[in-house]
Steps between C-alpha positions, in 0.01 A plus 500: 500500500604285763453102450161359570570263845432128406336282782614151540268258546683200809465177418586180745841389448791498675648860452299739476392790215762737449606733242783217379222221533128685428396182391661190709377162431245342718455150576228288345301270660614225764499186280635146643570181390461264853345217511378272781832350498650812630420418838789255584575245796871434567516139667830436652654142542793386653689397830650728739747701461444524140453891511111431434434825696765701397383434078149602648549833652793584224208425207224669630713795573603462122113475361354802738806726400589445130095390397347749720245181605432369902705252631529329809634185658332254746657358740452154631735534727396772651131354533658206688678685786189694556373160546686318678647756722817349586790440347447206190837274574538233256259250654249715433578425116478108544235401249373289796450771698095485518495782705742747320383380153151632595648798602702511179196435299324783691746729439497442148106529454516828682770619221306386231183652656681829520634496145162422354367772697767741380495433146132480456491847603814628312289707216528327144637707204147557384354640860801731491455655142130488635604708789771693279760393729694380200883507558790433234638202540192369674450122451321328764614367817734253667456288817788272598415223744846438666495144691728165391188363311721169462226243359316434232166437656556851714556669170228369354261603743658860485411541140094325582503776760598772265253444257209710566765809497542470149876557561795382271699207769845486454710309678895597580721262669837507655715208463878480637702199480818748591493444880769809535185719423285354723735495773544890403130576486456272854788779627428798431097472465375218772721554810358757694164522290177516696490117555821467624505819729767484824599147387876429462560524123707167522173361611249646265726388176509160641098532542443644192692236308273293690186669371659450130560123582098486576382683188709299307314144570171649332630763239410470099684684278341687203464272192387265217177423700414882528541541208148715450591748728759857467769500666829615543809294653825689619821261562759629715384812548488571092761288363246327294121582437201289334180622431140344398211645371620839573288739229423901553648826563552478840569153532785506291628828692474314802711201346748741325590695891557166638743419242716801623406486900771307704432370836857494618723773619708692263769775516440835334822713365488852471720681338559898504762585229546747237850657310 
């Protein structure tokens, strides 16, 4: 007699029933281990031309891709020429500059506003499993303020602000004391950048260095004195590295791809050989 036809039953997975697989193994439940420190606040520090915004967009590109979790950067910057509307030469950087440092401050406010907004509704690990939009890899979120951040009491009042988000602060800062790099970053990232549109490049590197000059009378390294906070300090675009306070899964993922990012320009070699 012929064989009696067995029916296969599909269960979820990710191949389906067949006659090599009747029974594939399904998932089990969405579990996760977040918790309210997933949500994460990158606070960058340093002066310009330190490749502050080129670390930002490089990271969160590296959280949203590898961890599957949001990411985005904010701007100062870009809040300020909204702002102001004209091209910010260096005066416009003089600490005593009432006019442009309420501007500045504005600018900054408006950032902050935005990232609070953003993050707040970014869902938390528990309203996705809630929702079942559980990913792998899902761990939280990441907001990067991006803005020179070069005092202590500005920093401070960055991490009062942050408070009612319930978001882990970190702070990353860019120091170089090898002027060759900042003279590289000034050429190839500043001249001809949206402040510095149709001016004479000779010009805007001799402005820019200006703008450094101003930053510099009022800027605070990280330190002994902040000691309390997390934060991460690149020297020299990753010849040397410190950290403090730096705990978690992500946080120490973060600190581990800015060990291997460089902010200089390299040469790549390929090679095509065989016998």
């Amino acid at each position: 007699p012929p064989p009696t036809p067995v029916a296969f039953v599909r269960s979820p997975s990710l191949a389906p029933a067949s006659h090599d697989n009747p029974t594939p193994q399904s998932w089990g439940p969405p579990t996760s281990y977040a918790t309210k420190s997933d949500k994460i606040v990158c606070i960058m520090v340093g002066l310009p031309a330190r490749g502050k915004s080129y670390i930002s967009r490089r990271l969160a590109h590296y959280v949203s891709f590898f961890y599957g979790a949001p990411a985005k950067v904010f701007n100062v910057g870009d809040y300020r020429r909204k702002i102001a509307r004209t091209t910010s030469m260096a005066d416009f950087f003089d600490s005593s500059n009432q006019a442009a440092m309420k501007a500045r401050a504005q600018a900054c406010e408006e950032a902050l506003t935005d990232l609070k907004r953003w993050i707040g509704e970014t869902p938390s690990q528990q309203q996705r499993l809630d929702q079942k939009l559980h990913q792998s890899g899902d761990f939280g979120s990441l907001a990067i303020f991006d803005a020179t951040n070069s005092t202590q009491s500005r920093r401070a009042w960055l991490v009062e602000q942050l408070k009612d988000t319930g978001a882990k602060v970190i702070f990353i800062e860019s120091v170089c004391r090898d002027e060759r790099l900042v003279q590289q970053t000034i050429l190839h990232a500043k001249v001809g950048n949206h402040d510095y549109e149709g001016v004479d490049p000779a010009v805007a590197i001799a402005d820019f260095e200006a703008r450094i000059r101003h930053y510099e009378q009022v800027y605070q390294e990280l330190g002994p004195p902040e000691k309390h906070l997390a934060w991460i300090q690149i020297v020299d675009g990753g010849r040397q590295l410190s950290m403090n306070n730096i705990r978690g899964f992500l946080p120490s993922r973060i600190s581990q791809f800015l060990v291997n990012l460089h902010v200089d320009c390299r040469s790549f070699y390929l090679s095509r050989h065989g016998q």
